[in-house]
C-alpha positions, 0 to 999 in steps of 0.5 A, a space after each residue: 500500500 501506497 504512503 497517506 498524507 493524513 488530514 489533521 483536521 479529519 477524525 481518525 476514522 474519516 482519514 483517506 486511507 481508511 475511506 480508500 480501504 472501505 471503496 475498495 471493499 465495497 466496490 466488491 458488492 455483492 460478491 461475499 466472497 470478493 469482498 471478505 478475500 479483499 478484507 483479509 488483504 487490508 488486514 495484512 496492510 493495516 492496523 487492528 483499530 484501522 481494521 475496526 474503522 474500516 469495518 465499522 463504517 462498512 455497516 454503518 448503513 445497516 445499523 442505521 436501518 435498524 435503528 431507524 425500524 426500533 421501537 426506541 427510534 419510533 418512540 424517540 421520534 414521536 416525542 420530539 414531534 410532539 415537542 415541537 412548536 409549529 
């Protein structure tokens, strides 16, 4: 892998280098099978915690479907509607 220059300004997980491992993985949907030999290729290039960056921003987008289809979120958002002035 390539040297990245890092953002001083960016968080840690938004760094060029882990949002370039999460395209990679992801330009390989919806082969499984791509996808997971893709992410045991960047495991050998990166850190543990670069790795739980990566793969937490992976499905980030299914985490926030189930958050929005949970009761809570429902309920959440119930309230706050209620407690809005309009």
């Amino acid at each position: 892998m390539s040297k990245w220059k890092e953002i001083k300004v960016l968080p840690d997980h938004l760094q060029p280098k882990i949002l370039s491992a999460v395209a990679f993985v992801n330009s390989a949907a919806p082969n499984i099978e791509k996808a997971a030999e893709r992410i045991n290729r960047l495991s050998k290039h990166l850190s543990d915690k670069e790795m739980m960056y990566v793969m937490s921003l992976l499905v980030f987008d299914k985490l926030i479907d189930m958050v929005k289809d949970s009761d809570e979120f429902k309920n959440h958002v119930s309230t706050m509607k209620e407690r809005t002035i309009n």
